[in-house]
C-alpha positions, -999 to 999 in steps of 0.1 A, spaced: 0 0 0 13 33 -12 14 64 16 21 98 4 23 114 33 61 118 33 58 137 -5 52 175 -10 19 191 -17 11 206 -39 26 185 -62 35 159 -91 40 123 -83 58 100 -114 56 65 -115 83 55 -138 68 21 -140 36 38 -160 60 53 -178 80 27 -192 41 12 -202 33 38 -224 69 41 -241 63 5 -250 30 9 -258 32 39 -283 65 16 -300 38 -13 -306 11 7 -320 37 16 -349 41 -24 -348 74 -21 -329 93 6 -353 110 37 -334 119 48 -362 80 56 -373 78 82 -337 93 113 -331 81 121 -299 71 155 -287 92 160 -253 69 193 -242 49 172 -217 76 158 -200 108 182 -199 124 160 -179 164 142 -191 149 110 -170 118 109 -198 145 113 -224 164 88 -214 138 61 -211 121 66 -248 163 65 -260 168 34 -241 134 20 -255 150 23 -293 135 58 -303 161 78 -318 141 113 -331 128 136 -313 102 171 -314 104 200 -288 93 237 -289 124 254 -276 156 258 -272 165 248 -240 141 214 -252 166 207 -279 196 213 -254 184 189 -224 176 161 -253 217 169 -267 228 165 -231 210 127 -234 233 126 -270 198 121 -285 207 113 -325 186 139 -339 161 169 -328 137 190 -345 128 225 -328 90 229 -342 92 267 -338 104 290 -369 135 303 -349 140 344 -356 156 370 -335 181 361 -313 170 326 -311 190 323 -345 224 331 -328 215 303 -299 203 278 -324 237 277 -343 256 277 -308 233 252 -297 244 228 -331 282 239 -329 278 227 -290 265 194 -295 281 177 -324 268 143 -319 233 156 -321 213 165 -359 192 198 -350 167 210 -376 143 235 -374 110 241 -391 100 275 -414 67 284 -433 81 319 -448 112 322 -471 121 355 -455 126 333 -424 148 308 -445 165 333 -467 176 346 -430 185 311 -415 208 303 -444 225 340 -432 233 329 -402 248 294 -410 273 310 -432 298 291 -425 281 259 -420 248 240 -429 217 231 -411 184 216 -417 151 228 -419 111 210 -423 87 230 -441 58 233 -414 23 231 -430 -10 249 -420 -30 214 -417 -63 240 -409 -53 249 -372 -38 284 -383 -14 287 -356 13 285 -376 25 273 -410 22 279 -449 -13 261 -468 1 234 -485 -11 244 -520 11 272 -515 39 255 -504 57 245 -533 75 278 -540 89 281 -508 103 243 -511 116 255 -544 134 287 -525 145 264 -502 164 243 -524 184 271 -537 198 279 -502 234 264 -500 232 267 -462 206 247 -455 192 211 -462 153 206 -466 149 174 -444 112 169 -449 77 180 -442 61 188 -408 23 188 -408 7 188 -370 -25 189 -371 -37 190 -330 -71 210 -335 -82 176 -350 -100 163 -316 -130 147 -330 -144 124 -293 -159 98 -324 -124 78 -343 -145 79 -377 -150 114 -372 -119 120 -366 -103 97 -388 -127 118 -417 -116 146 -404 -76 136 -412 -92 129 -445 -104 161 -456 -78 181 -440 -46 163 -458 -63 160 -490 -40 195 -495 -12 173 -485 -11 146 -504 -20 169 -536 16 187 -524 38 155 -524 25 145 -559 43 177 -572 79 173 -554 103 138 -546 94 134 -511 114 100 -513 142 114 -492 124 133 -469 109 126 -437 69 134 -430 60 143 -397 29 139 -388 -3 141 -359 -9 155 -326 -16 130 -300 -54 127 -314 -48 118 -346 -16 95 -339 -45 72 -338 -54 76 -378 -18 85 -385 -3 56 -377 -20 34 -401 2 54 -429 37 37 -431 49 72 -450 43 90 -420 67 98 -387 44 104 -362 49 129 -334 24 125 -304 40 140 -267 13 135 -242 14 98 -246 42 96 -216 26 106 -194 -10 109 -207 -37 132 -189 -78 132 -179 -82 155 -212 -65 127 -237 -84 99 -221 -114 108 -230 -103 104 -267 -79 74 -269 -98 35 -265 -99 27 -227 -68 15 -213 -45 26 -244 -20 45 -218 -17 48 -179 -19 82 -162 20 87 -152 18 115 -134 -6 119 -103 -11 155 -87 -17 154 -46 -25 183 -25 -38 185 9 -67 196 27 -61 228 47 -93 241 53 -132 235 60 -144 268 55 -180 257 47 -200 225 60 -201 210 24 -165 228 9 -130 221 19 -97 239 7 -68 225 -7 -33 236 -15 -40 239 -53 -42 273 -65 -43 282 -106 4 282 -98 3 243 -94 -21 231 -120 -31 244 -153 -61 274 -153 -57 272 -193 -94 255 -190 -127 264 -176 -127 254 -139 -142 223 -143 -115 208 -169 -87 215 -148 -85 182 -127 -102 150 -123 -104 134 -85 -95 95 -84 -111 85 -51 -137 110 -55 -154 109 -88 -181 136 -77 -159 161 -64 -160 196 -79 -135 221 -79 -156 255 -76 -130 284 -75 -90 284 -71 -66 314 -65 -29 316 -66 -24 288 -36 -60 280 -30 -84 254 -44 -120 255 -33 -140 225 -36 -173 211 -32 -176 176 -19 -211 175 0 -208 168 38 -170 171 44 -174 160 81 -155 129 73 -124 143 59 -92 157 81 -69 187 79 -38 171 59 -61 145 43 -40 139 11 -61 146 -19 -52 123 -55 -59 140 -86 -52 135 -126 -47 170 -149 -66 174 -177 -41 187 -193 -7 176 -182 17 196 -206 12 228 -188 6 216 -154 42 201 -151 59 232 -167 48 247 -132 66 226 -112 105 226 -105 102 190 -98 88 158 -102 85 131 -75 93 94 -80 66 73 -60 95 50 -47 117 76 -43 140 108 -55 134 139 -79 130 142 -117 140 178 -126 117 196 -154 151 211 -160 136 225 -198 105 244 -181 133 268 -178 136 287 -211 180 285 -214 197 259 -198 235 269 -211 226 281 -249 
């Protein structure tokens, strides 16, 4: 029988186990190729997650920043791509970060051929590589794929810089129903596929799918696909993937402080230690205590309704899953392990040395 009440609250509890699970899991959905992920290491941040997906036999990797791409090099992870078009300064610590870390490939991605007229500036003196990132009908980022052939074309003029492949994430494709959503992949890559009919894509790498549609995705042997949350998985993404798919790795606990109402008590979980992205009521799910709602939080405070709280206690430790674990562990320092020691999130930081 697990206790908790040695552990810090608020906070996140790993259990490495779990994670192992899900590594192994995601590995045989692609029917047991690595080489078919590129995992996205934003939920995670951690060298300890690193280090178990390289020890499972996955050898490419996604991040947003910099400091992402530096913890992976510090694993000697063979090859990175930084899904953010890098400008400004960012350009400088990119081609530190690749000088740094010789036994690591860094790419980037770019939608604009300002942005990759500028990148082949900088690497002067040197060569890099770069994905073309698609607007797949989020429009967050990215060029529409009907227009994209020009820039590819640009691209291939630059003698600085080496167009690696195609990066298409498509994670406003959420669809709760798989046909809908599998439909849905359908009529938004249609674009795509109209795109690699018009250029030799046989050398280039395709990276595909946020963690929703990893589930259509996978079924196309052309495609690298790039899903994150899967490591540690979350209330939000459960709700999407078959029951059972992936374990929740990461537990939050807190602990009752206060009963400042007959049918409320207060915990120490304020908007700091869990994710206030969402409404109030997808912030957190409660494992022993399935009809539990969490009515207001504050910086430190969590106020929640549970009926008649006479039988709970002052430091009663309270078990909860995030809905959306990405953001809730870039606010902690640390992670717990349930059997013992600290993972650092050393990348929610946003430089590490470069």
């Amino acid at each position: 029988m697990i206790t908790f009440d040695t552990f810090e609250s608020p906070g996140l509890i790993v259990y490495p186990e779990r994670v192992k699970r899900n590594i192994a899991k995601v590995i045989e959905m692609v029917n047991g190729n690595p080489s078919r992920l590129r995992p996205h290491i934003k939920t995670h941040k951690t060298k300890e997650g690193n280090d178990l997906m390289l020890a499972a036999g996955i050898t490419k990797f996604k991040c947003a920043t910099i400091a992402e791409a530096e913890l992976l090099a510090l694993s000697e992870a063979p090859d990175v791509l930084i899904s953010m078009q890098l400008i400004g300064p960012n350009l400088e610590r990119f081609k530190n970060l690749q000088a740094h870390y010789p036994k690591t490939t860094f790419s980037s991605i770019v939608d604009d051929a300002l942005a990759a007229s500028e990148l082949n500036r900088i690497f002067a003196d040197g060569k890099t590589g770069v994905y073309v990132d698609l607007n797949m009908g989020m429009n967050r980022t990215g060029i529409k794929p009907e227009r994209a052939l020009a820039l590819i074309q640009h691209i291939q003029t630059l003698p600085n810089i080496t167009l690696r492949g195609l990066h298409a994430y498509d994670g406003h494709i959420r669809d709760k129903v798989y046909e809908d959503r599998a439909k849905h992949v359908e009529t938004d890559f249609t674009a795509f596929y109209k795109l690699l009919e018009q250029i030799d894509h046989s050398n280039q790498e395709l990276v595909v799918s946020g963690t929703p549609s990893f589930l259509v995705h996978l079924n196309n042997p052309l495609f690298t696909c790039s899903p994150g949350t899967f490591i540690f998985f979350d209330a939000g993404y459960a709700t999407l993937f078959p029951e059972n798919t992936f374990e929740f790795g990461v537990e939050i606990i807190a602990r009752i402080i206060s009963k400042p109402t007959d049918t409320t008590i207060c915990l120490d979980l304020g908007h700091k230690s869990v994710a206030a992205e969402n409404p109030i009521d997808n912030r957190i799910r409660f494992i022993d205590h399935p009809t539990w709602v969490l009515k207001s939080q504050s910086e430190e405070h969590g106020i929640v309704e549970v009926g008649d709280n006479a039988p709970f206690s002052l430091g009663e430790i309270i078990r909860m899953i995030p809905y959306h674990v990405c953001p809730t562990v870039n606010l902690h320092s640390h992670l717990q392990v349930i059997d013992g020691g600290l993972w650092e999130v050393k990348a929610r930081n946003r430089r590490l040395c470069y």
